[in-house]
Residue, then its C-alpha position, 0 to 999 in steps of 0.5 A: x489486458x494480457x500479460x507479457x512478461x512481468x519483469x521484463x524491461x520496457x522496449x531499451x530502444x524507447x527513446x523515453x527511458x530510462x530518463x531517471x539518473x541511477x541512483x548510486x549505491x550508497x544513495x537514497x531514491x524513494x518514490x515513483x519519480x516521473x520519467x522525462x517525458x517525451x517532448x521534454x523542454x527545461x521548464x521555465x523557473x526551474x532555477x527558482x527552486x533554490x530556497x529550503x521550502x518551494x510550493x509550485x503552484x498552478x491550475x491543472x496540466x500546467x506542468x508542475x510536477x514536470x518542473x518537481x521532476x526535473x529538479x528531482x532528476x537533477x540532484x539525483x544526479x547530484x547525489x542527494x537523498x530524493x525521496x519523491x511523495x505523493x501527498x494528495x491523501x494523508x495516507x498518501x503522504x505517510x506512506x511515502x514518508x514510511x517508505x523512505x524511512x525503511x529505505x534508510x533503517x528506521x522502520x520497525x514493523x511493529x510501530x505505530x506510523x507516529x512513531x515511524x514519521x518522527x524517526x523520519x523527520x529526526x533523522x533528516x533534521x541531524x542529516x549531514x549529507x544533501x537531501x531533498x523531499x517533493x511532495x507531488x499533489x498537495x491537496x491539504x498544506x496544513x497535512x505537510x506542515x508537520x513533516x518539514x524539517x527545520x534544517x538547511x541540509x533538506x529541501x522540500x518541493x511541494x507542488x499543489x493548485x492551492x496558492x498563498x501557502x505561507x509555508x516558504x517560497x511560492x513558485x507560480x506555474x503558468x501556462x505558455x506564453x503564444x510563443x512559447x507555445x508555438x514552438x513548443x508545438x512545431x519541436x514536438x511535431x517537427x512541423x514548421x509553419x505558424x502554430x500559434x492559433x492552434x496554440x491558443x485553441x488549446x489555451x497554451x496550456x502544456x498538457x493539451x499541447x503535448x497530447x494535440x502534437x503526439x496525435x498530429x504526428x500519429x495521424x500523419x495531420x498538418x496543424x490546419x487538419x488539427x484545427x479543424x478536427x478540433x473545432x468540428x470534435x463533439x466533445x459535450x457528447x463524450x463527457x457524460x458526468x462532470x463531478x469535482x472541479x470543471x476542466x477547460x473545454x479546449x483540454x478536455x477536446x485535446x484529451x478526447x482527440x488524443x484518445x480516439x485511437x483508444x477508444x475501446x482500451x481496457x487498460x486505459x479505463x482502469x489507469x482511470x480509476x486506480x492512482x495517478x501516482x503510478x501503477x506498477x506495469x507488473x500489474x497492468x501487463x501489455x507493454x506494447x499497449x502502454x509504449x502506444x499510450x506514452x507516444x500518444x502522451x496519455x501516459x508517463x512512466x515514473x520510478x523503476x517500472x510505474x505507469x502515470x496517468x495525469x489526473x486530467x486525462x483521468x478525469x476526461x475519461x472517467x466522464x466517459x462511463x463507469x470503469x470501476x467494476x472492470x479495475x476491481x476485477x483486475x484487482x481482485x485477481x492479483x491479490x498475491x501482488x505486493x501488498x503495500x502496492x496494492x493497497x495504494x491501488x484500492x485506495x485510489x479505487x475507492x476513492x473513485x467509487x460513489x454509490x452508485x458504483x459500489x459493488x461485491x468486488x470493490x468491497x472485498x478489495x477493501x475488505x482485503x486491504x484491512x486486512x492486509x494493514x492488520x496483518x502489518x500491525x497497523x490496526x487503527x487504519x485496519x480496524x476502521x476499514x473493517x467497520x466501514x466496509x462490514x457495516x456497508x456489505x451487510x446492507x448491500x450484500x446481506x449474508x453472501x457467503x464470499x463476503x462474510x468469510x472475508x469478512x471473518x478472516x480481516x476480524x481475525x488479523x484485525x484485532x483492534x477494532x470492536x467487532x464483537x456484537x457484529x461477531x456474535x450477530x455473524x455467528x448466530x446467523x452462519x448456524x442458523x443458514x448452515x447449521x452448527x457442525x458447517x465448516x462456515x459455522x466453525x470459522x465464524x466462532x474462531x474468528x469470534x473467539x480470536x477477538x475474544x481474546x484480543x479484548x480480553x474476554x477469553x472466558x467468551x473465547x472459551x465458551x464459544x469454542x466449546x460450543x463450536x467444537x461439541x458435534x466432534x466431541x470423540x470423534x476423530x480429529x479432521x484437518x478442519x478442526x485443527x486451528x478451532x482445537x489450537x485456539x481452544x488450548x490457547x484460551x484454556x491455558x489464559x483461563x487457568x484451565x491449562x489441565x484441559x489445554x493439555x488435553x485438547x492439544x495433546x489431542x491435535x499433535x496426536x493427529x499432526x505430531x509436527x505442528x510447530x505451534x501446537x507445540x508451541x502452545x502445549x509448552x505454555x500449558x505445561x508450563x502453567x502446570x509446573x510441567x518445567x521439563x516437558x516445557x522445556x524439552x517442547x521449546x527445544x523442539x521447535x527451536x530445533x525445527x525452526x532453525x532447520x527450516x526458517x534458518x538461525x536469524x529468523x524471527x520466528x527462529x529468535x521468538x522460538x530461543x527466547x521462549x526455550x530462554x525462559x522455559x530453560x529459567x523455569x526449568x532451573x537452569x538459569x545460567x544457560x537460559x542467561x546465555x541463550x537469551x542474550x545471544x536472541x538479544x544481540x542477534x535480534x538486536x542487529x537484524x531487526x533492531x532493537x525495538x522489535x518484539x523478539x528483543x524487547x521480549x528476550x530483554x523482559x526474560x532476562x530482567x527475570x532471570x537476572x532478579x533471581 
């Protein structure tokens, strides 16, 4: 799957897009809305959704997100806030709503999700403007009852093959009528003659009839030619498995015909495995190939630039074999790709992962989206997907070292989940396998003692440390010790040690004299030590370095201010720390809102300073 051009805009001659309406520029549109697909015809009953709560409902392939969509593209154009949200997991569904809660200012990194989804549903219950929510693929009802706001302004669609929601009006979706099926047929194919008995081969239903019109037209076939291909087409020997919930036979035979021609596609096996969602066409590469797909109806495209591929065709073709392996290599070689994306993908990949297709790969792309979820402080979700998938690898994997150093390095970003005794274990373990003076070795110990440190134990943390760094006592500093030599001051300085965490930092910045956080770490210990001065002047420093390489509005910037407002206290200038640390709060306040740790932080200094 090669990849041809990454940003570059699909063929503007494709009659198919774009089909989205752009939004304005004081509107909000959130979420992978699909596109109009080609042989779009107005659904039937799209004038039905007009109460506050809509739960479309119906079997597979029978149009109901096209009849969502529709409506969503509709008062899009309208001017309303859309926010379109897959919601067949929990996950799913939040991390739909915390997308809209970024895109309309009230997402604070360092919340919780709760805290996030109530700022959501607050904002929309007191909204005065239009707005309208879609809840694609409601697998749980009860899941979504808690995100509907009570209030006549905000709309809510939910399309889901559950029935009897009792959650507001239900919006039955069924298959065509003969009729309607049959000139759905001949508007797609732009046949005449009579279609309505390959029409009811197909069992009217909308998918198959879309994908059974787009493979005549590609192969140049009448509906005779169709019929009978269709009814001679072997489909029992090209569905290998069948797990879940059955397809129709006669859907299934469509999607098998309207796949021949891409018999051999890569691309088409892992859109199989990875979210029905939409997958970002940056990340499949081959626009040709994909134009191929939708003109075929196996593909739909949805938001700015999202590849949909409908849940039955994902079916059809998992049943073919086992495309799981191919998807995580793609994966795991696009690590760099947009985080939050691409933990969407991992999650849908291992969603269609058994046992028997569990592999190295899949399990560091679990690993990798642990951590990635830590790294963005959403440590009960990272904590849990670290225990899994360490407890999972080191039964199938035993000590592989590529699995266990990425095990070590989600443990350090983690932090929330309890991973000691399993830490200790790995650590033993690397010494014995590499011996104590391995690189391997030394960064088991740090990722120990950083969660030492987290749970509170930095006694541990220190002795752990010590122990790591004894084949180097004297010796020269080398680039590998520097993190292990920063960790150990830090824990020093938490143990009342601060004399040694001047020692052992001093030691580093002697090596590499502009490390910013050595520095920042030796202030802390002269301050423990009554050093105001040194902390003061080390403070400055970094603050100064900050500001000339992050710029004045950073968070690392305003962090480096509010620790130079205390030191400054410290030091007995109470007056300019004052100034200083209300200029962090006002600026923090307005740039990354008053909740962010760089504010609430410089708000604690200055109830200090002010109780002086």
């Amino acid at each position: 799957m090669p990849n041809h051009g990454g940003g570059v805009p699909l063929n503007p001659e494709f009659r198919g897009l774009p089909a989205v309406p752009p939004e304005r520029d004081d509107q909000v549109v959130t979420g992978l809305l699909p596109h109009e697909p080609l042989t779009f015809q107005t659904p039937e009953g799209l004038d039905s959704l007009n109460e506050p709560v809509c739960v479309v409902t119906g079997q597979r392939g029978v149009g109901k997100t096209q009849l969502a969509a529709a409506y969503a593209r509709q008062r899009v154009h309208d001017g309303w806030l859309v926010a379109w949200i897959g919601a067949e997991t929990a996950g799913q569904l939040a991390a739909g709503l915390v997308e809209l809660a970024d895109r309309l200012g009230l997402y604070r990194p360092e919340d919780g999700t709760e805290i996030t989804l109530a700022r959501v549903r607050n904002h929309l219950r007191t909204r005065s403007g239009r707005a309208l929510l879609v809840f694609d693929n409601v697998v749980s009802l009860d899941a979504v009852r808690p995100h509907l706001p009570s209030v006549s302004t905000c709309q809510v669609v939910i399309t889901t093959t559950a029935r009897g929601s009792q959650l507001g009006r239900d919006v039955p979706v069924e298959v065509f009528t003969p009729e309607v099926a049959a000139r759905f047929l001949r508007h797609a194919t732009g046949l005449d003659g009579d279609a309505t008995e390959l029409a009811a081969e197909l069992g009217h239903l909308p998918l198959a009839l879309a994908q059974a019109a787009a493979r005549i037209k590609r192969a140049r076939w009448d509906y005779a030619r169709y019929l009978e291909r269709f009814r001679e087409f072997p489909a029992a020997e090209h569905l290998v498995r069948r797990d879940g919930d059955p397809y129709p036979i006669g859907a299934a035979t469509a999607i098998l015909m309207a796949l021949e021609p891409f018999r051999d596609s890569e691309l088409v096996r892992v859109l199989s495995v990875l979210s029905p969602d939409g997958v970002p066409r940056d990340l499949l590469g081959d626009d040709d190939e994909l134009l191929d797909l939708h003109e075929a109806s196996l593909v739909e495209f949805a938001g700015d630039s999202s590849v949909r591929m409908h849940r039955l065709v994902q079916r059809v073709v998992r049943d073919q074999g086992d495309w799981v392996a191919l998807a995580a290599g793609l994966l795991l070689h696009r690590v760099d790709f947009d985080g939050d994306e691409l933990v969407r993908q991992v999650e849908a990949l291992w969603a269609n992962t058994d046992e028997r297709q569990m592999s190295k790969n899949v399990l560091l792309l679990r690993l990798w989206e642990a951590g990635h979820l830590g790294s963005t402080a959403r440590f009960d979700e990272a904590g849990v997907i670290a225990e899994e998938v360490y407890a999972e690898g080191l039964a199938r994997l035993g000590d592989d070292e590529d699995f266990l150093l990425a095990a070590r390095q989600v443990a350090s970003v983690v932090g929330q989940a309890d991973l000691l005794p399993r830490l200790r274990i790995d650590l033993v373990t690397s010494r014995e396998v590499h011996g104590t003076d391995h690189p391997l070795a030394l960064g088991s110990a740090r990722v120990l003692a950083q969660h030492s440190v987290r749970k509170g134990r930095a006694e541990e943390a220190v002795s752990v440390l010590e122990q790591a760094l004894e084949p180097w006592r004297g010796e020269p500093v080398e680039a590998e010790h520097f993190g292990a030599l920063d960790d150990l001051g830090a824990a020093y300085t938490l143990t009342g040690r601060a004399a040694e965490a001047v020692v052992v930092l001093e030691r580093s910045l002697d090596v590499r004299p502009e490390a910013l956080y050595t520095q920042s770490l030796l202030s802390d210990a002269c301050g423990a030590l009554g050093r105001f001065a040194d902390a003061r002047r080390l403070c400055e420093e970094v603050w100064d370095a900050y500001r000339g390489t992050a710029g004045p509005g950073h968070p690392a910037t305003l962090f480096a201010a509010g620790k130079l407002g205390s030191a400054l206290f410290l030091n007995g200038e109470p007056d300019l720390a004052r100034s200083l640390l209300l200029v962090v709060r006002a600026i923090g306040t307005d740039l990354l809102g008053p909740d962010h740790l760089v504010v609430t932080a410089a708000e604690g200094a200055l109830r200090i300073v002010r109780q002086d």
